[in-house]
C-alpha positions as CSV (number, residue, x, y, z in Angstrom):
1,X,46.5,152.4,175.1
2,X,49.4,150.2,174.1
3,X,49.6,148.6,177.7
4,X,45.9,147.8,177.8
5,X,46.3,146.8,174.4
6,X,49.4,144.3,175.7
7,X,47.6,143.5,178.7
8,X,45.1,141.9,177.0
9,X,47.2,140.4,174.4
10,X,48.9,138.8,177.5
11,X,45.7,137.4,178.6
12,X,43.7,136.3,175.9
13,X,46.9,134.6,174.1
14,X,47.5,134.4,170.5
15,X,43.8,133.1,170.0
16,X,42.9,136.5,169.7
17,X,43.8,139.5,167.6
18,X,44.5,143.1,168.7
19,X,44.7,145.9,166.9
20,X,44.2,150.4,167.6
21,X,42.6,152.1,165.5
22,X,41.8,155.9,165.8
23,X,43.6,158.6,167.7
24,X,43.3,160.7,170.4
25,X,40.1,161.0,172.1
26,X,38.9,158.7,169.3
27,X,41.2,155.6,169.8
28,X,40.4,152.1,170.7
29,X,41.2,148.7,170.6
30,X,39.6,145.7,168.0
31,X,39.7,142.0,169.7
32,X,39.1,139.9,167.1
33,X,38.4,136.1,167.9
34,X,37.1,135.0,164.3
35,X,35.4,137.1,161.5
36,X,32.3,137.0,163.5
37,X,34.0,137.4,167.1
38,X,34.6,140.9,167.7
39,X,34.7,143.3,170.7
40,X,35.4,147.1,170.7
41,X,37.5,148.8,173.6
42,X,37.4,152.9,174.5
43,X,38.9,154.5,177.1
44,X,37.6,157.9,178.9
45,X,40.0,159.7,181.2
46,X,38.3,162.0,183.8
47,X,40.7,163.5,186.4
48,X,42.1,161.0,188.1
49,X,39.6,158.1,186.9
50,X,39.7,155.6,183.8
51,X,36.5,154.4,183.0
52,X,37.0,151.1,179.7
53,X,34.1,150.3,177.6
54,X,34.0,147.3,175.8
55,X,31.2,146.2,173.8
56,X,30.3,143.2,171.3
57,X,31.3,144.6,167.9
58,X,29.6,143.4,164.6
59,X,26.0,143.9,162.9
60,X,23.0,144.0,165.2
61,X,22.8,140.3,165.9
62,X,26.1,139.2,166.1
63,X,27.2,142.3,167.8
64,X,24.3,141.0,170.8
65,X,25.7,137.8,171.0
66,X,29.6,139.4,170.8
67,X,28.4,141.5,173.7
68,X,27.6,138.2,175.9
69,X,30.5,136.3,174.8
70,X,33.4,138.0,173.4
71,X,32.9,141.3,175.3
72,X,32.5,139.9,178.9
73,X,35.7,137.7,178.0
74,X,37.7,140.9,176.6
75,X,36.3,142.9,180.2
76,X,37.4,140.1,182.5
77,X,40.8,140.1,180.9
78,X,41.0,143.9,181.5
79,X,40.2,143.5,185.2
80,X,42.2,140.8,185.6
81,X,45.3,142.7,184.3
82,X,44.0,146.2,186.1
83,X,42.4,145.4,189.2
84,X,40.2,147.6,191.3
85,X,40.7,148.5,194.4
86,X,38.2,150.9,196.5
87,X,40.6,153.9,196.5
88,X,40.2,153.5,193.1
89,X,37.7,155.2,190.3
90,X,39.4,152.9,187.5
91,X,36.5,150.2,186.3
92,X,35.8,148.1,183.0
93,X,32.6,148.7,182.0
């Protein structure tokens, strides 16, 4: 978690801030942009695969807008920093 979690931080500069929270199956990432700008991050390991989930954080309408702005911006980084190749199962989602 702590290289996707510098990965990002990498990406999306000092505009942003990242935190965990949780642990074990239950940890995750917060990318916090503003008090209203926020985008969760899990990860699921399966075998050999990584499948990220990032979605718009916040109540029910800011957390639909997060998901179209925030979210997709937080997702790009993340395959930016980890791309896929076809041999690979590893995705952001």
């Amino acid at each position: 978690m702590q290289e996707l979690a510098d990965a990002l931080q990498g990406r999306l500069r000092s505009r942003y801030e990242i935190t965990r929270h949780g642990q074990g199956a239950e940890e995750g990432l917060k990318v916090k942009q503003s008090t209203a700008a926020v985008a969760n991050v899990h990860v699921d390991h399966e075998g050999n695969s990584t499948t990220v989930h990032v979605h718009g954080g916040g109540l029910v309408i800011s957390r639909m807008i997060n998901e179209f702005g925030i979210a997709k911006k937080v997702a790009a980084a993340i395959e930016e920093a980890f791309p896929v190749t076809p041999s690979d199962d590893t995705h952001a989602n």
